[in-house]
FIRORO-576829 format. One record per residue (C-alpha): residue in one letter; x, y, z; chain; residue number from 1. Coordinates in nm, 3 decimals. Example, Ala and Ser with C-alpha at 12.3 -4.5 7.8 and 13.67 -1.06 7.14 Angstrom:
BEGIN
a_1.230_-0.450_0.780_A_1
s_1.367_-0.106_0.714_A_2
//
This chain:
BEGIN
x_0.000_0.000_0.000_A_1
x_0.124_0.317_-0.147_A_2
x_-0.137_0.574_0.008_A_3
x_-0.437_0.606_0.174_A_4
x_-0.675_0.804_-0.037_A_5
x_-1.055_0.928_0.096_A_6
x_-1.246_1.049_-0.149_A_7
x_-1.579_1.196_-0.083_A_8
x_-1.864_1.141_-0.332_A_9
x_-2.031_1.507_-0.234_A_10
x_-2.171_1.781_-0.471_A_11
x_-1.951_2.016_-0.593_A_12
x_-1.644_1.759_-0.583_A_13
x_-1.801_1.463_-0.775_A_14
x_-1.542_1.509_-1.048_A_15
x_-1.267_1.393_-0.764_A_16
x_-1.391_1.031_-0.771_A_17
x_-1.201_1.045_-1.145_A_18
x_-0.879_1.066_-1.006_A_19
x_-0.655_0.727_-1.101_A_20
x_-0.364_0.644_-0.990_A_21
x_-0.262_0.381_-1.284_A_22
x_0.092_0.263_-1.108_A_23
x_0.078_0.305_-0.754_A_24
x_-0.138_0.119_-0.533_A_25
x_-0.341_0.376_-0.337_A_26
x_-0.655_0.245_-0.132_A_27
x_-0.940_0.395_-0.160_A_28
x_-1.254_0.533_0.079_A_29
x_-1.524_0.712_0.037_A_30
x_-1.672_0.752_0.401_A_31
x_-1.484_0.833_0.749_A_32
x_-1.509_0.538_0.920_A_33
x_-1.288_0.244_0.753_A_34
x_-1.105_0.567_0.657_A_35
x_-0.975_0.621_1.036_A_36
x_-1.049_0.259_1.130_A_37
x_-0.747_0.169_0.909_A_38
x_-0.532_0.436_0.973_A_39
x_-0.600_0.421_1.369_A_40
x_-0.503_0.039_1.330_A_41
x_-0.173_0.164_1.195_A_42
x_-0.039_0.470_1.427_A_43
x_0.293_0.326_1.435_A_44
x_0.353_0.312_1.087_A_45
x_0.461_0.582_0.868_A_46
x_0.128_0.638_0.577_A_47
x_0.068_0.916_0.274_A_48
x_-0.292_1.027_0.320_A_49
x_-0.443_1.205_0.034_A_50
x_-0.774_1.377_0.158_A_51
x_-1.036_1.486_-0.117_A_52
x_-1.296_1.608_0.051_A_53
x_-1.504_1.992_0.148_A_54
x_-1.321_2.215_0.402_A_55
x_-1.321_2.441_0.656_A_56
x_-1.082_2.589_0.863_A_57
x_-1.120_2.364_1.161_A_58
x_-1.235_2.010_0.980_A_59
x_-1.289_1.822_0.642_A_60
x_-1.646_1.849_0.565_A_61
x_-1.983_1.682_0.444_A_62
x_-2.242_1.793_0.286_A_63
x_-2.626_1.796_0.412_A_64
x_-3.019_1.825_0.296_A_65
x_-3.001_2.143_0.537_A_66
x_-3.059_2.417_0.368_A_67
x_-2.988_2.654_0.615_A_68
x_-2.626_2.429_0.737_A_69
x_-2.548_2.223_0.390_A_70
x_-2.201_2.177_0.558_A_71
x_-2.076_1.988_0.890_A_72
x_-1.811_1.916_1.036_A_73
x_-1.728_1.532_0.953_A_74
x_-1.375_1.452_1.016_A_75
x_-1.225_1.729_1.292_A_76
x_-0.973_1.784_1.516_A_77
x_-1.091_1.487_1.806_A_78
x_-0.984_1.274_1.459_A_79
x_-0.638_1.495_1.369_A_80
x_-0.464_1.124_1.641_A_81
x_-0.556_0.919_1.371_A_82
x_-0.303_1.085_1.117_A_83
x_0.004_1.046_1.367_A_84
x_0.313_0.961_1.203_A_85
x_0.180_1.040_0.829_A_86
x_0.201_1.282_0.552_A_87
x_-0.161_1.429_0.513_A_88
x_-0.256_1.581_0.141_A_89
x_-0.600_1.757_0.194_A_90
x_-0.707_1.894_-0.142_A_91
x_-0.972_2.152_0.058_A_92
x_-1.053_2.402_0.105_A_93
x_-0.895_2.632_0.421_A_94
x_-0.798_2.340_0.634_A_95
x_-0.454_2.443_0.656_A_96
x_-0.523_2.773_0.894_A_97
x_-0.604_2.540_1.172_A_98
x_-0.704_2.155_1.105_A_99
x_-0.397_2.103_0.936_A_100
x_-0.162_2.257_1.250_A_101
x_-0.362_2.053_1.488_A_102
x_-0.303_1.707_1.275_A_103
x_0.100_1.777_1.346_A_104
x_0.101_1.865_1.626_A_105
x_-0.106_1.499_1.714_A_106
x_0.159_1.362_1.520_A_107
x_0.177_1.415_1.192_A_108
x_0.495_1.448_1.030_A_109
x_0.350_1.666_0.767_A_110
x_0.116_1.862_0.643_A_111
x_-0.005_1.985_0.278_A_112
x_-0.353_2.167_0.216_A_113
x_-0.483_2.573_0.110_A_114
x_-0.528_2.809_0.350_A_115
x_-0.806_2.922_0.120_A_116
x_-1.097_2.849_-0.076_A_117
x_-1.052_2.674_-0.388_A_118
x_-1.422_2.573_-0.521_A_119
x_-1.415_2.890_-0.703_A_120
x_-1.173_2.727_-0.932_A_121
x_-1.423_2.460_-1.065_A_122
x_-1.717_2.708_-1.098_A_123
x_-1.600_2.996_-1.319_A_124
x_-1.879_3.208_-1.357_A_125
x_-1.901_3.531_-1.602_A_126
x_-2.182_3.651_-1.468_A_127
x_-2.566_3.697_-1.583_A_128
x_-2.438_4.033_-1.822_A_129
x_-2.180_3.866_-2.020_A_130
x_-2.386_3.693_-2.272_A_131
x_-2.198_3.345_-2.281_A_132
x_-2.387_3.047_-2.289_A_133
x_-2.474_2.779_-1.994_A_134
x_-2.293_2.525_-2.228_A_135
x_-1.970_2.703_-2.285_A_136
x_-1.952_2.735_-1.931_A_137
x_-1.992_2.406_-1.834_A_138
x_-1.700_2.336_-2.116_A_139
x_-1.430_2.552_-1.932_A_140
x_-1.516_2.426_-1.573_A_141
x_-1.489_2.035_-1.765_A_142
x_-1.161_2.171_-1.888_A_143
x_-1.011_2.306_-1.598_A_144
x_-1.161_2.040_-1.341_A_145
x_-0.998_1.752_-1.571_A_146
x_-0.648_1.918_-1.606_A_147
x_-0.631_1.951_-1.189_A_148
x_-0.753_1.609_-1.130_A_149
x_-0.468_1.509_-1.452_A_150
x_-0.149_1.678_-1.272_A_151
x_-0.271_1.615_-0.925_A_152
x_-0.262_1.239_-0.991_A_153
x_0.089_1.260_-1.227_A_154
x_0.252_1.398_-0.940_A_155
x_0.098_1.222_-0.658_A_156
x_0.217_0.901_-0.813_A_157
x_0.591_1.077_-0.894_A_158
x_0.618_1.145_-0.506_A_159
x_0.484_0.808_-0.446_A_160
x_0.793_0.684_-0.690_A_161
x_1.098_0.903_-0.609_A_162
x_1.262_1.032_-0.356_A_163
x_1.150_1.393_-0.401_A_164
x_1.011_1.568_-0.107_A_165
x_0.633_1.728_0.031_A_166
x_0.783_2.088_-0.066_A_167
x_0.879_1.923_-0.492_A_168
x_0.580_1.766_-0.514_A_169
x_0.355_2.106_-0.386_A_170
x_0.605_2.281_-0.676_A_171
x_0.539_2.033_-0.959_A_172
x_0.178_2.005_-0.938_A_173
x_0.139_2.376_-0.910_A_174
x_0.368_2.440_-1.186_A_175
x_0.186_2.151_-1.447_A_176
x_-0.166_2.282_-1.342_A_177
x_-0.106_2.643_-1.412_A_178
x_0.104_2.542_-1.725_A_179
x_-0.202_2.332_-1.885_A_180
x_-0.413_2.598_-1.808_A_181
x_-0.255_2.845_-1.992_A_182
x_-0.162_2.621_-2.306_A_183
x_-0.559_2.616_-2.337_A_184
x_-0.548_2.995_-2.466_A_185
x_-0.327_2.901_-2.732_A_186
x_-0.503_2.629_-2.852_A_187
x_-0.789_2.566_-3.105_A_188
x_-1.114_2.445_-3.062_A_189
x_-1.115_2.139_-3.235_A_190
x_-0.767_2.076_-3.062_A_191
x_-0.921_2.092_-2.744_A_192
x_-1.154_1.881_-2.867_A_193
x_-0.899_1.600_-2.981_A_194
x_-0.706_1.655_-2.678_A_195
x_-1.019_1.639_-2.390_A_196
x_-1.315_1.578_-2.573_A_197
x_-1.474_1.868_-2.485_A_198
x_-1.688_2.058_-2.746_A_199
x_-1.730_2.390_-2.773_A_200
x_-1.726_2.594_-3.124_A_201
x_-1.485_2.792_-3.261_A_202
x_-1.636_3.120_-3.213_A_203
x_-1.757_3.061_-2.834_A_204
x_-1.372_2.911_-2.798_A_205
x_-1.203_3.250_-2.921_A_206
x_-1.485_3.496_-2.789_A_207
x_-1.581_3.374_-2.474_A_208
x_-1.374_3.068_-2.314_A_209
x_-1.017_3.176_-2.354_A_210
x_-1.136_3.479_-2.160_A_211
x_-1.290_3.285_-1.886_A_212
x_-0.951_3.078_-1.875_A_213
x_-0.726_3.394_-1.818_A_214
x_-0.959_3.514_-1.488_A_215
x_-0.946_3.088_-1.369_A_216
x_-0.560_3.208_-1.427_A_217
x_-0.584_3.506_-1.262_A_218
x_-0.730_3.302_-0.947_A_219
x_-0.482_3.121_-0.943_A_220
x_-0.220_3.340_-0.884_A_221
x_-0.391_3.458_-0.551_A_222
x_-0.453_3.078_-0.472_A_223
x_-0.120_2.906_-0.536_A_224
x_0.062_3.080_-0.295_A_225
x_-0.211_3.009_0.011_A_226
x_-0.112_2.557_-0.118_A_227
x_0.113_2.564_0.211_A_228
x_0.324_2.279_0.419_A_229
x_0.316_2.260_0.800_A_230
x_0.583_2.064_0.954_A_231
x_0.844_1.870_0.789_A_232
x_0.847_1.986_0.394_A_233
x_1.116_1.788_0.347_A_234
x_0.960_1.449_0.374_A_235
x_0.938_1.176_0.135_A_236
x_0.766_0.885_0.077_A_237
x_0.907_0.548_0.226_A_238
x_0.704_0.403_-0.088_A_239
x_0.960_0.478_-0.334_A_240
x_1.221_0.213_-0.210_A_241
x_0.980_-0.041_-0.273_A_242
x_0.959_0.061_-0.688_A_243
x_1.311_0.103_-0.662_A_244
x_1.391_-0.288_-0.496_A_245
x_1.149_-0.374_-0.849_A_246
x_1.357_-0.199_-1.049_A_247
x_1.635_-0.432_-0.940_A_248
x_1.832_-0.167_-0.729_A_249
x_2.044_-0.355_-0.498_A_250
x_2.004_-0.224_-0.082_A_251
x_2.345_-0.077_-0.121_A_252
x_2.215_0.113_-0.398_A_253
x_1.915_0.233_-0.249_A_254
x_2.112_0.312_0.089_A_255
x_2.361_0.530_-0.100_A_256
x_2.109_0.690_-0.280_A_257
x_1.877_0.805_0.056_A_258
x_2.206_0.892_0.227_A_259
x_2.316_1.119_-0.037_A_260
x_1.907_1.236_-0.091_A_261
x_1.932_1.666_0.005_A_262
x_1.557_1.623_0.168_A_263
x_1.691_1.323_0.328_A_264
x_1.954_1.503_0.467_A_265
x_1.738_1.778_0.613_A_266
x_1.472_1.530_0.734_A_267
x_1.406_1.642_1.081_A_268
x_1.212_1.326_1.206_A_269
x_1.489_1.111_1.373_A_270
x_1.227_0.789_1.399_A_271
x_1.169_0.838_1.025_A_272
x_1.483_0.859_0.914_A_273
x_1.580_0.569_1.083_A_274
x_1.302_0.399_0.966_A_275
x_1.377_0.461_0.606_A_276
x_1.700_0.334_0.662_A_277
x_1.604_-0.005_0.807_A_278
x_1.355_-0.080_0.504_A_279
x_1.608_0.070_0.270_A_280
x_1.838_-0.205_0.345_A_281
x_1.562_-0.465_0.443_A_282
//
């Protein structure tokens, strides 16, 4: 097991359940319960948690039929023991102000998640006066919720694979997201088409969804910088010996490689590092 993932089936987020992870073996849950029954069973080893889920600043959230509360708290900080000892992913929104701190300082080695919101990334809007369609709309949101889930995956997995660190992997999938995004204003309709089978005509393409691209781009900007670590950025993933021992690396090999690892190096977990040695060699 590469990676715990939870996944919640929710509205607003039901494009996460698309995520794949083709070459790593992450497990997968969509409700709380087996979620922290596993990783409670497994406090004293060292797990990659990948959270997909709604957000707030103290707890992951669920959605409800209340009108007047559609959110509630549904994993919170009484849970943050559970995560002791792993590296915790939460692609949500705001948990990092104060859900995230908690989690390490229960235990976890480290932390990833946004400090703010992020829905408004997967619901560009132009507003009622701007004359573009429902449809075209609909396209661009497609567009840019398929790229995110597309990098987000790639370099999960890469972390999951090599020894590159919690701070690399925040800098690579920021870097391909934003990159895809903007390749989208240079491109055609029909190759957009080809390339994500989304349709949208060549006049709505050129008049209306590049435009509502550059302000998702513009977002961006102010939301990139708020994708912050707490504790340890320098982590990596005790997963990546494993591919390496299948790619016929000898222990020697591997050891020589971790030793010589700059995020390694800086690790400031003593148990960890130790750890990784013992398996590196094991």
């Amino acid at each position: 097991m590469d990676a715990i993932l939870l996944c919640m089936k929710k509205r607003g987020i039901l494009f996460f359940r698309k995520i794949k992870f083709p070459t790593t073996n992450v497990v997968r849950f969509h409700a709380k319960n087996n979620f922290l029954g596993l990783l409670r069973s497994r406090c004293n080893e060292y797990d990659n948690v990948l959270i997909m889920a709604h957000g707030a600043n103290h707890a992951i959230l669920t959605t409800t039929t209340d009108l007047h509360r559609p959110y509630v708290a549904y994993i919170g900080k009484k849970d943050a023991d559970a995560l002791k000892n792993d590296f915790v992913f939460a692609v949500s929104c705001l948990t990092a102000n104060e859900f995230g701190k908690c989690c390490v300082e229960k235990g976890s080695i480290a932390y990833l998640g946004y400090q703010v919101e992020i829905g408004c990334l997967f619901a560009s809007d132009p507003g009622p006066q701007s004359n573009v369609s429902g449809s075209v709309i609909t396209a661009v949101n497609t567009l840019v919720k398929h790229i995110f889930i597309a990098e987000l995956s790639k370099a999960y997995e890469e972390f999951l694979k090599t020894p590159i660190s919690v701070r690399v992997l925040k800098e690579r999938f920021a870097f391909a997201f934003e990159k895809r995004l903007a390749e989208l204003s240079d491109m055609s309709a029909e190759q957009v088409y080809n390339k994500y089978s989304v349709k949208i005509s060549e006049r709505h393409y050129k008049a209306y969804a590049v435009k509502m691209i550059l302000n998702v781009l513009a977002v961006l900007d102010d939301i990139l910088p708020k994708l912050i670590c707490i504790g340890d950025e320098n982590y990596i993933s005790s997963s990546y010996i494993r591919f390496r021992k299948e790619a016929g690396f000898s222990s020697t090999e591997i050891s020589e490689e971790l030793e010589a690892n700059p995020y390694f190096q800086k690790l400031a977990h003593d148990e960890y590092k130790r750890y990784l040695r013992e398996i590196a060699v094991g």
